[in-house]
C-alpha positions in Angstrom: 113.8 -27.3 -39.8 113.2 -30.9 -38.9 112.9 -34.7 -39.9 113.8 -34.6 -43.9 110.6 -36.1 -44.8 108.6 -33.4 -43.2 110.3 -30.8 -44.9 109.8 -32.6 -47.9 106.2 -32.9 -47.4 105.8 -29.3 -46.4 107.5 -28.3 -49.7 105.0 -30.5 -51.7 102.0 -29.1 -50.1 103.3 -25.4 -50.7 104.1 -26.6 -54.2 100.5 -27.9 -54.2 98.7 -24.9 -52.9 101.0 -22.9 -55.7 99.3 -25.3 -58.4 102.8 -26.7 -58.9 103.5 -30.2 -59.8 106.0 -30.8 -57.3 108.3 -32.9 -57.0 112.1 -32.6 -54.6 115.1 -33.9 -54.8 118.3 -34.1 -52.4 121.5 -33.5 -53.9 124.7 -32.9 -51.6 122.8 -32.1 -48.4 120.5 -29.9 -50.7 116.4 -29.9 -51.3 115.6 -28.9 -54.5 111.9 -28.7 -55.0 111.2 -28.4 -59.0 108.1 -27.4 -60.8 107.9 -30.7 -63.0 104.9 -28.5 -65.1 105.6 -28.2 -68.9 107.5 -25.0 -69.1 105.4 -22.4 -71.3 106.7 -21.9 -74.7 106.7 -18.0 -74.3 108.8 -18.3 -70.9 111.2 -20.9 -72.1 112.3 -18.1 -74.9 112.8 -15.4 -72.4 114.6 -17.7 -70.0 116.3 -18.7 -73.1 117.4 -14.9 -74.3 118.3 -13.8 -70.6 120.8 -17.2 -70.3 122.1 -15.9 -73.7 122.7 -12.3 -72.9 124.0 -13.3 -69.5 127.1 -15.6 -71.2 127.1 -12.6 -73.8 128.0 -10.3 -71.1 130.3 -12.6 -69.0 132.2 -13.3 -72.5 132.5 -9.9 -72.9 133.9 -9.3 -69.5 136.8 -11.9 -69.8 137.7 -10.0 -73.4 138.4 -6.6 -71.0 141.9 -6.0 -70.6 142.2 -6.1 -66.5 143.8 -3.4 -64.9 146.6 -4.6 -62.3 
């Protein structure tokens, strides 16, 4: 992909051209690129309710007796 700082620059300017407020990170050989926007109230509840069902679910999953 290239020199690490141009991929980090192309991921800015797509962020950019998005209307992000981008911002990346390297963490264990890994490029995050993050949104650093304030996070709408109305998403941030349906992010929060489909995290909640999710550990609902796994929860319920680990209750199931497992068939050997």
């Amino acid at each position: 992909m290239g020199e690490l700082k141009d991929v980090r620059r192309a991921a800015r300017e797509a962020g950019r051209r998005l209307g992000w407020k981008a911002t990346t990170h390297l963490v264990g050989g890994r490029l995050f690129v993050l949104d650093e926007r304030e996070v709408p109230e109305e998403i941030e509840r349906l992010a929060g309710n489909a995290a909640a069902a999710a550990i609902d679910r796994a929860w319920e999953e680990g209750r199931r007796p497992r068939l050997t």
